[in-house]
C-alpha positions in Angstrom: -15.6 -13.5 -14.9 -14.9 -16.3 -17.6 -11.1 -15.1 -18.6 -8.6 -18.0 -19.7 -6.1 -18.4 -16.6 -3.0 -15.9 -18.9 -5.8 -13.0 -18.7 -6.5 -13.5 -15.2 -2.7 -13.4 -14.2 -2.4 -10.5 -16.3 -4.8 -8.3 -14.9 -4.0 -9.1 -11.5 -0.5 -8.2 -12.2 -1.7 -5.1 -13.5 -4.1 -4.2 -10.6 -0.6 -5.0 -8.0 1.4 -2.9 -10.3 -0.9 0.4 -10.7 -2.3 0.3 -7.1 1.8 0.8 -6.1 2.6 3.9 -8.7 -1.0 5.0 -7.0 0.2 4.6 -3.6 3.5 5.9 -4.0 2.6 8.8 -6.3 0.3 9.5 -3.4 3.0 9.4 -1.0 4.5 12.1 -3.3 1.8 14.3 -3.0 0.9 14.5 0.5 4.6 15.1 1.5 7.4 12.8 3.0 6.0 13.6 7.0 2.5 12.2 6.1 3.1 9.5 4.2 5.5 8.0 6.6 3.0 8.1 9.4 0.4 6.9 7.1 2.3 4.1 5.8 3.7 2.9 9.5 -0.1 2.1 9.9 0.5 -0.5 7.3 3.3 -1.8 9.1 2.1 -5.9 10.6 4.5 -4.9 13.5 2.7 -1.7 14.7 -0.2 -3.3 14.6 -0.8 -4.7 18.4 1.0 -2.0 19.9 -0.4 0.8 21.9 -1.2 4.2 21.0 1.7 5.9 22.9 4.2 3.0 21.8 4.1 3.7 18.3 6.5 6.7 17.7 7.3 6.2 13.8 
């Protein structure tokens, strides 16, 4: 895309900023059990553990 560098930082910030009120208003939806699994997926720690390790 040819957007002056301001633009670019703008939208980028934008795109951070929605995806989060998308993610959490998600989180919302689907109910506090869910989305705490869900989002210990996410979590770089849980990541090389094994499937019975992981009790979040």
């Amino acid at each position: 895309m040819k957007l002056d560098t301001k633009s670019k930082v703008t939208l980028s910030t934008l795109s951070l900023i929605i995806g989060e009120v998308l993610f959490w208003g998600g989180g919302i939806l689907v109910g506090k059990e869910l989305f705490i699994k869900y989002k210990s997926y996410f979590n770089p720690k849980n990541w090389w553990k094994g499937k019975g390790e992981n009790k979040s």
